[in-house]
Structures are given as structure tokens and as C-alpha cells.
C-alpha positions in Angstrom: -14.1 20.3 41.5 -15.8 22.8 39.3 -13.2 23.5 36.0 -15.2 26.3 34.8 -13.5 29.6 34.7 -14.5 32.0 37.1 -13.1 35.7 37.5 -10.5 35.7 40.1 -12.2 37.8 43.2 -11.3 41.2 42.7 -10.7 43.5 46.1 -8.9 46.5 46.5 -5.6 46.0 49.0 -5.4 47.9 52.0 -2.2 49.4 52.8 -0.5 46.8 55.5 1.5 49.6 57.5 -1.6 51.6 58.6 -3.8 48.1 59.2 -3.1 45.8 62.7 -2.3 42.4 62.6 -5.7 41.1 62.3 -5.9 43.2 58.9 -2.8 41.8 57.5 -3.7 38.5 58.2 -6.9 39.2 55.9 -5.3 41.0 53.4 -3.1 37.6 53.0 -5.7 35.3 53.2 -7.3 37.6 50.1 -4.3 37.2 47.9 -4.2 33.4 48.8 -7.6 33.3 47.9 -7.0 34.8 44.6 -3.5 32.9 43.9 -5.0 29.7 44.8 -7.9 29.8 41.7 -5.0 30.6 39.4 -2.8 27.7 40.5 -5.5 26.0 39.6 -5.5 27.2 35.8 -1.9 26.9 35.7 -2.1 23.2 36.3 -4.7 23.1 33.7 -2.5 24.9 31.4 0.2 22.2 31.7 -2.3 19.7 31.3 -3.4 20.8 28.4 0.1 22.1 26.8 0.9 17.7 27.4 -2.1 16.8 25.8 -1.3 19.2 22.9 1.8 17.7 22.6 0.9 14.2 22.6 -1.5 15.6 20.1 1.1 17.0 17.8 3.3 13.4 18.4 0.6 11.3 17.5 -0.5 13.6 14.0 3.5 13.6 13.5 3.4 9.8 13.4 0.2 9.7 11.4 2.3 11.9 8.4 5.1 9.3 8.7 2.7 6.1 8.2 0.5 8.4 5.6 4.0 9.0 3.8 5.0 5.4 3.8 1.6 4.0 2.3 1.8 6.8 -0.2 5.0 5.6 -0.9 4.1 1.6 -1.1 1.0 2.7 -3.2 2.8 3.9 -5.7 4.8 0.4 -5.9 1.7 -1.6 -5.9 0.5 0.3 -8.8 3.7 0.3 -10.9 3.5 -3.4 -10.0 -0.1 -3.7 -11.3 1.0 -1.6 -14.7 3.7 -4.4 -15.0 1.4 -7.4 -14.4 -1.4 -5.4 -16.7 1.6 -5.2 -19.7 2.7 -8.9 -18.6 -1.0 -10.3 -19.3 -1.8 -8.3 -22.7 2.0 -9.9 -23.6 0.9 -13.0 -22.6 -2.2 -12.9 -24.3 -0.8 -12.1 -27.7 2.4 -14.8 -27.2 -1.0 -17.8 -27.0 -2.6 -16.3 -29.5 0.4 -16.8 -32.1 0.9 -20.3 -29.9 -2.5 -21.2 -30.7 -2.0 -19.8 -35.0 1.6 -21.9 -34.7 -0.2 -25.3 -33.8 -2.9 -24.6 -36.3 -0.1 -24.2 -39.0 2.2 -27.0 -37.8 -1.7 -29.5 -37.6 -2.0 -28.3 -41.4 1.5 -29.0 -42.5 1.6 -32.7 -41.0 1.4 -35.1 -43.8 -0.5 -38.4 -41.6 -0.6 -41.5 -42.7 -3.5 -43.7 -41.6 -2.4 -47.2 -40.5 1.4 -46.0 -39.9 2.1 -45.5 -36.2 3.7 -42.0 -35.3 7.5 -42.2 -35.3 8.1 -44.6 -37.5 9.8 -42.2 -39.9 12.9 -42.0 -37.4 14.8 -39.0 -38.2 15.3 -39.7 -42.2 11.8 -38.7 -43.0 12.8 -38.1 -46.8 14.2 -41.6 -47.0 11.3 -43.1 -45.5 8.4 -40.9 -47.6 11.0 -42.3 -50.6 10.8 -46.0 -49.7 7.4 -46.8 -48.3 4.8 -44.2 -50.4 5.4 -45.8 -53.5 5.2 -49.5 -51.4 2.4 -48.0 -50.1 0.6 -46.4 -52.8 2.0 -48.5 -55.8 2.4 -45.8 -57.7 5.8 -44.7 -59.3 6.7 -41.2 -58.7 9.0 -39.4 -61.7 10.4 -36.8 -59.5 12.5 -37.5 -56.7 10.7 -36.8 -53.5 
């Protein structure tokens, strides 16, 4: 079937009470002939008035998943602000890690030949008891 748009046949109507039978019957068959083209684009109309519809649907949908990424992008980059913050604090926190073990390495009085712990947990008694043992010397000031 052709969908192209034609112009509807145009005629001019002769008056039915002067014309026979056989005239009437034409005249009929001439408006069915024109009604029968516009049927036709009435069909198409509703065709297309679904598909716009379905159209508008589907775009309506697309706005509602646009909206909720929109909305989850936002999260993910709040999230990524948080984890950016997070690293530069955790950066900073093993830095001063890293300057506390260099300080504590420094402090640390060791002993060679003394095995680690031996001190117990009176480490000014035992410095005062096994230096001078150690060193033979005699200190004048109490430890």
C-alpha cells in the first residue's frame, strides 16, 4: 500500500433529487471513494499519536534513570572527596609513624652481648646493678 499523501479526489456533488438511481449510486460510490483515502490517514494518525506516546514514555523513563545517576554521581564523588581526605590523613599519620620510630631507635640505650628483655620491668634497677658490673666503673650519681 502506497502511504504517501495524495489529495483526496475532488468532484463537485450533483444534487440527488433531480439525478435517477443510477446517479445516486455514483454520487455514493464518489464520497466512499473519498472517505475511504481518509480512513486511511486516520489510522495513520493513531498510529502515529501511539508511537508518539511510547516516545514520550520511553524519554520520561530516560529523565528518571538520568535523575537517579545524577543523583549516585554525586555520592560517588563525595565518597572519592572522603577517600581523597582519608589518604592525605593517612599519609601524614606514617609520616609522624615513621619520625616516632626514628626517635624511639635513637632513644634506645643497647647493650651488646645482653639479650632484649632482660631488664624486666625495673629498668632503673637493672641499669643500677649490672652497668657498673659491666663496665667496672663506679658511678657518683645515682642513676
Amino acid at each position: 500500500m502506497d502511504t504517501t499523501w495524495q489529495p483526496p479526489i475532488t468532484y463537485e456533488p450533483e444534487s440527488p433529487a433531480s439525478s435517477t438511481p443510477t446517479a445516486i449510486m455514483d454520487c455514493i460510490l464518489k464520497e466512499i471513494a473519498v472517505v475511504r483515502p481518509l480512513e486511511g490517514m486516520v489510522s495513520n494518525i493513531a498510529a502515529l499519536t501511539a508511537g508518539t506516546k511510547s516516545i514520550h514514555m520511553d524519554i520520561t523513563g530516560f529523565q528518571h534513570h538520568v535523575t537517579g545517576l545524577e543523583q549516585h554521581v554525586v555520592t560517588v564523588e563525595d565518597c572519592l572527596n572522603t577517600v581523597s581526605e582519608q589518604d592525605q590523613e593517612l599519609l601524614l599519620l606514617c609520616s609522624k609513624d615513621i619520625d616516632l620510630e626514628d626517635r624511639n631507635c635513637r632513644d634506645n640505650i643497647r647493650i651488646f652481648s645482653l639479650p632484649e628483655c632482660l631488664e624486666g620491668t625495673n629498668v632503673r634497677g637493672f641499669l643500677r646493678n649490672t652497668l657498673p658490673t659491666l663496665t667496672g666503673l663506679v658511678f657518683d650519681t645515682p642513676l
